[in-house]
C-alpha positions in Angstrom: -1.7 19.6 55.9 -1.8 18.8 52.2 -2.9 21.9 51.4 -0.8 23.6 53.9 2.5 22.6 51.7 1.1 23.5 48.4 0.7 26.4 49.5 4.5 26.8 51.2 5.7 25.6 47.9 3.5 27.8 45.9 4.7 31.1 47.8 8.1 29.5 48.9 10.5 32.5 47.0 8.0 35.0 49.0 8.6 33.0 52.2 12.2 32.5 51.6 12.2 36.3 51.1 11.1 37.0 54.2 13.0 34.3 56.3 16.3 36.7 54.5 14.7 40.3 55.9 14.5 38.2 59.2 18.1 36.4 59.1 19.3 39.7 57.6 17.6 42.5 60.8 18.7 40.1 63.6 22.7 39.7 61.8 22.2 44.0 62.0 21.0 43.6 65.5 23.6 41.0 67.0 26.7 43.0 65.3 25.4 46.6 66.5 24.7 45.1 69.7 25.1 41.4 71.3 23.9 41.9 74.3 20.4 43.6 73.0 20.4 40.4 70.6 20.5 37.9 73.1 17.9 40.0 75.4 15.7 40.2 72.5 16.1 36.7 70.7 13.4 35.3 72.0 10.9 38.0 71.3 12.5 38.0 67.6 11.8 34.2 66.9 8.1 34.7 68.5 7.4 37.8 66.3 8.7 36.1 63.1 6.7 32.6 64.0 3.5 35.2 64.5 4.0 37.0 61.3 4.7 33.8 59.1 1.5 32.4 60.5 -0.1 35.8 59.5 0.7 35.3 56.0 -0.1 31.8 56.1 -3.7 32.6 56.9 -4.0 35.2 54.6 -2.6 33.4 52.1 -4.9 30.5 52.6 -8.1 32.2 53.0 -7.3 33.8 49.6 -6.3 30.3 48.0 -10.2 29.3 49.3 -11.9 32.1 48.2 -10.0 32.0 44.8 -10.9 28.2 44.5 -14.7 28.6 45.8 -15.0 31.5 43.1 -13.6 29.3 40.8 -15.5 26.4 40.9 -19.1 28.5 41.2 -17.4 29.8 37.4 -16.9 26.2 36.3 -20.4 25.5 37.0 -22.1 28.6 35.9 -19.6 30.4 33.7 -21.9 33.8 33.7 -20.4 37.3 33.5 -20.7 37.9 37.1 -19.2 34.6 38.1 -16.3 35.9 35.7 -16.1 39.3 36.7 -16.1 38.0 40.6 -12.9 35.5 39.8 -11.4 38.2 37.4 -10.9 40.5 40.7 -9.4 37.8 43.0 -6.6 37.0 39.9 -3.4 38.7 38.6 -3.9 39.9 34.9 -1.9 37.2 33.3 -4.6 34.9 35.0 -7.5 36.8 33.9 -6.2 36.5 30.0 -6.4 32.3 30.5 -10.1 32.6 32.6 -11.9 35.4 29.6 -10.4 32.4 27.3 -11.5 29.9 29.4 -15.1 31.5 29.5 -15.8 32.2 25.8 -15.1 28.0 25.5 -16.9 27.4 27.8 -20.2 29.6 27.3 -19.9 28.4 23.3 -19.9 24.8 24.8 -23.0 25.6 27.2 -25.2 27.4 24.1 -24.7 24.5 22.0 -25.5 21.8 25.4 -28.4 24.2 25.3 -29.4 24.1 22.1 -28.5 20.3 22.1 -30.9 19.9 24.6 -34.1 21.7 23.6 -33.6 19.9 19.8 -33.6 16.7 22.1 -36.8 17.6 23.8 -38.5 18.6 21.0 -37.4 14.9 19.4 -38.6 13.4 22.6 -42.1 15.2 22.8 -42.4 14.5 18.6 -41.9 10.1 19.4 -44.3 10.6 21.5 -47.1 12.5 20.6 -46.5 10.4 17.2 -46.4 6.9 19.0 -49.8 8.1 20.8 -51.0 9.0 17.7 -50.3 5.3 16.3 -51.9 4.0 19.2 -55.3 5.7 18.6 -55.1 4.4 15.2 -54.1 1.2 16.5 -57.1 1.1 19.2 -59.3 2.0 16.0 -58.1 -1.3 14.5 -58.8 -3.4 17.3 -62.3 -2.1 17.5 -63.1 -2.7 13.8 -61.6 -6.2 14.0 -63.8 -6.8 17.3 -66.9 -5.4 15.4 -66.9 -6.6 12.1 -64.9 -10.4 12.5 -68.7 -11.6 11.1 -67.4 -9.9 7.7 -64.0 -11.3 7.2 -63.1 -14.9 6.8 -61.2 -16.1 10.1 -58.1 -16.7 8.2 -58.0 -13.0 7.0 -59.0 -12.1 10.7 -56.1 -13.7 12.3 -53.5 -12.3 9.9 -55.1 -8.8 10.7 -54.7 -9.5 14.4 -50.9 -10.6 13.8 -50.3 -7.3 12.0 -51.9 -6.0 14.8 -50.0 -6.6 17.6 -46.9 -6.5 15.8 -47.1 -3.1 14.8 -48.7 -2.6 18.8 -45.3 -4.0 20.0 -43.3 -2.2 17.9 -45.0 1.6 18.8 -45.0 0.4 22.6 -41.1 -0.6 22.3 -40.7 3.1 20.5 -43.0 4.9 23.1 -40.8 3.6 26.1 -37.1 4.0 24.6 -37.8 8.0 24.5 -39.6 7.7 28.1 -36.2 5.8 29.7 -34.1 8.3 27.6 -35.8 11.3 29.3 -35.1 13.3 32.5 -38.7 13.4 33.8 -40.4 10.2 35.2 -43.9 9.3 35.7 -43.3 6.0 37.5 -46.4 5.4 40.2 -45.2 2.7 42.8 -48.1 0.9 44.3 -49.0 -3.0 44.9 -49.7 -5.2 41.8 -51.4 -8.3 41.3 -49.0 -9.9 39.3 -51.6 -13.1 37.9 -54.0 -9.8 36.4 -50.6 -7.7 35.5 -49.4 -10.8 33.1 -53.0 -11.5 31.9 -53.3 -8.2 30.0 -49.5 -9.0 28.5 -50.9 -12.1 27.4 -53.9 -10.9 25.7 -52.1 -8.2 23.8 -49.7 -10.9 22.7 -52.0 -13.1 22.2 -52.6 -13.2 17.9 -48.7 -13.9 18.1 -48.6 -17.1 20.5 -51.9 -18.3 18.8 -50.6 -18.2 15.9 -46.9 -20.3 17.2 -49.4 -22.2 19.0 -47.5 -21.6 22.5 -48.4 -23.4 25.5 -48.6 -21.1 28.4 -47.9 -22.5 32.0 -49.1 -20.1 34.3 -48.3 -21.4 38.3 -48.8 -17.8 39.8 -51.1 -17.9 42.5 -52.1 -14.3 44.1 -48.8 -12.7 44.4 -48.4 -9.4 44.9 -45.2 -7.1 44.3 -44.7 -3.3 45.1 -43.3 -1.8 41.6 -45.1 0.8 38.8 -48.0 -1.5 36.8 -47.0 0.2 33.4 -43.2 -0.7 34.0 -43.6 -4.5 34.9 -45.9 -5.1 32.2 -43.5 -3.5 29.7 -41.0 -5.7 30.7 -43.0 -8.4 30.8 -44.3 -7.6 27.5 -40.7 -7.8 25.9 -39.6 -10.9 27.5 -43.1 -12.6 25.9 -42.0 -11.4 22.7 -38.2 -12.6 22.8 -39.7 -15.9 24.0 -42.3 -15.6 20.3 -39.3 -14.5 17.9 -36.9 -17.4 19.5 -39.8 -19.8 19.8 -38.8 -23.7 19.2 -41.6 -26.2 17.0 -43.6 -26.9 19.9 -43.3 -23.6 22.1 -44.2 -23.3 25.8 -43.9 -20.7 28.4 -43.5 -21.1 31.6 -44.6 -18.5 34.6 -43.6 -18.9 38.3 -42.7 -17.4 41.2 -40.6 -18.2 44.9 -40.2 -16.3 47.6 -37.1 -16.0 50.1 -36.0 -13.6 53.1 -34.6 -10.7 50.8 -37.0 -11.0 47.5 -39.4 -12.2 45.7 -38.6 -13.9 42.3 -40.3 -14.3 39.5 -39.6 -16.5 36.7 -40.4 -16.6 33.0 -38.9 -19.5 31.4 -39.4 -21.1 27.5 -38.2 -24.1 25.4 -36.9 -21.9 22.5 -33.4 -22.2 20.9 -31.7 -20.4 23.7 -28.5 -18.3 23.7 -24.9 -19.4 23.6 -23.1 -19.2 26.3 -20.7 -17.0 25.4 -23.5 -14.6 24.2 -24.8 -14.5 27.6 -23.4 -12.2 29.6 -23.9 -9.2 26.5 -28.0 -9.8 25.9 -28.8 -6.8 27.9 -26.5 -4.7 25.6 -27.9 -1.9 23.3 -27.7 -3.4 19.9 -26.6 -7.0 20.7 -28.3 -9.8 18.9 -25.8 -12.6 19.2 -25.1 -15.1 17.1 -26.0 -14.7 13.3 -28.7 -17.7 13.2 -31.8 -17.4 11.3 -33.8 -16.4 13.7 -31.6 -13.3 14.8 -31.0 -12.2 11.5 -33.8 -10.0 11.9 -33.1 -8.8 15.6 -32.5 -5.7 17.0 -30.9 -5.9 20.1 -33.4 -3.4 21.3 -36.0 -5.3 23.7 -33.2 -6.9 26.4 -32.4 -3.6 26.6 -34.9 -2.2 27.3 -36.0 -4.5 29.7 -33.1 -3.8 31.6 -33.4 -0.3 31.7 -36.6 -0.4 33.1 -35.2 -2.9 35.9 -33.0 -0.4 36.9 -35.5 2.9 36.8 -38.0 0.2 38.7 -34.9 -0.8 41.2 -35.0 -4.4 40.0 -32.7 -7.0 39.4 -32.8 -9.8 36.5 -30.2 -12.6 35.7 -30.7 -14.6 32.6 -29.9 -17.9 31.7 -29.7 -20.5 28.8 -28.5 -23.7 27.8 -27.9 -23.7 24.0 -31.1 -24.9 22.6 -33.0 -25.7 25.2 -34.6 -22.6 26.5 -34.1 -19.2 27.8 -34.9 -18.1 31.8 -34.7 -15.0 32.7 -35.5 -14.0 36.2 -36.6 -10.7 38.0 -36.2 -10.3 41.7 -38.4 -7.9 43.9 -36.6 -6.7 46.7 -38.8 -7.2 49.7 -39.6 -3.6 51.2 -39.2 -3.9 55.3 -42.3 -2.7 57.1 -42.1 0.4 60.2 -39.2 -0.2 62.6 -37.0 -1.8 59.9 -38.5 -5.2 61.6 
């Protein structure tokens, strides 16, 4: 119906044009002849309802085909799509459409070329943070192989460099995986006590050396989710907990289970966030308040970490009194079984 009076009031001085050539023939025909005019007022008023319906359908099944040719144009402005709309137009149209084109194929070829320099970025990080990764692999191995060589002292700041520079690569590696369009995610179940025992032996030089305390009550749970993705995740939480660590750090590692989700918890004693700070930790670039500690922040790894919740379909929720720790929670949904039972 909408449409219906768009379209009367598009076409209303055509309409109006033919309600006068209607008025006008049956004034003719009632002065020439009365009598014929009141025989033949009836058939008059059908014919002229017919014929306005006539046009009406003509005139909306070219409004459609106008719009459908239109929008297939807007989405692919090619010069068939144009040439197809240029037809169904009036001339003074077609000047604003062969305008409307050029913008918009100049806009496409530089989306286009936009895109392929973005690719070739993407496919650069990686193949260089894969590269890194042998070297760092290479690293490990000589530290495993030749710690009868090297004073332990030396050893351990080796192994700190170590998985610094591992964490850093890794954090690089998976910003230009969640940036691009393809996915490699492979959802299967995971035994979240061995997931979190590989995170904490990569991390490991860097709690040994705060001296953390880890409190590990997982028993044998197991979630459905992608292995690489959690343990990312995991990976930067451990890390936040390391940078933010108080002078006796601990981490703590739990898990409860309701109707709707599993939950997982990973909770530390370090100087916490403020609460007005809270609610922006998952933000690109946010590092809070200007403390020590944050001075050298980048606002990168929350962010990360919830970007991979959402690719993964998880949930998190943080929280933190002011120097007394940071929690931050991740919730499993709970997949229902055949029949939705």
């Amino acid at each position: 119906m909408k449409r219906l009076w768009h379209m009367i009031e598009r076409y209303y001085p055509w309409l109006l044009l033919l309600l006068g050539v209607d008025c006008f023939c049956a004034i003719i025909l009632w002065i020439s002849d009365i009598q014929a005019f009141q025989t033949l007022s009836g058939l008059v008023v059908l014919t002229s309802l017919l014929l306005f319906s006539a046009i009406l359908f003509v005139l909306n099944k070219r409004e459609t085909t106008r719009r459908e040719l239109f929008r297939d144009f807007l989405s692919d402005p090619a010069i068939c799509n144009e040439e197809r709309l240029l037809s169904a137009i009036s001339r003074e149209e077609g000047e604003s459409i062969r305008l409307l084109a050029s913008v918009l194929q100049e806009h496409k070829t530089e989306s286009n070329s936009m895109a392929d320099a973005l690719q070739d970025y993407e496919e650069y990080v990686e193949g260089w943070a894969h590269e890194a990764k042998t070297l760092l692999s290479l690293l490990t191995m000589l530290l495993d192989n030749r710690s009868n060589e090297m004073s332990p002292p030396l050893q351990a700041k080796l192994d700190y460099v170590r998985s610094q520079l591992q964490e850093d690569v890794t954090q690089m590696l998976y910003y230009a995986r969640l940036k691009s369009s393809t996915k490699d995610y492979q959802f299967k179940d995971i035994n979240l006590n061995d997931c979190l025992g590989e995170v904490l032996e990569d991390y490991a030089p860097l709690l040994e050396e705060k001296q953390f305390v880890i409190i590990n009550k997982l028993q044998s749970e197991t979630v459905y989710t992608d292995r690489r993705g959690l343990q990312f995740m995991l990976g930067q939480i451990v890390s936040n907990a390391i940078k933010y660590s108080s002078d006796s750090p601990m981490l703590t590692i739990s898990m409860i289970h309701s109707e709707i989700a599993d939950v997982l918890s990973v909770e530390d004693n370090g100087i916490g966030v403020k609460k007005y700070d809270l609610p922006y930790i998952f933000q690109k670039g946010f590092t809070g308040d200007s403390t020590d500690s944050r001075k050298k922040a980048t606002g990168i790894g929350l962010y990360l970490v919830k970007k991979m919740a959402d690719d993964l379909n998880l949930r998190l929720e943080a929280a933190s009194p002011w120097e007394k720790g940071f929690k931050i929670v991740i919730f499993f949904p709970k997949l229902k079984s055949n029949g939705g039972k």
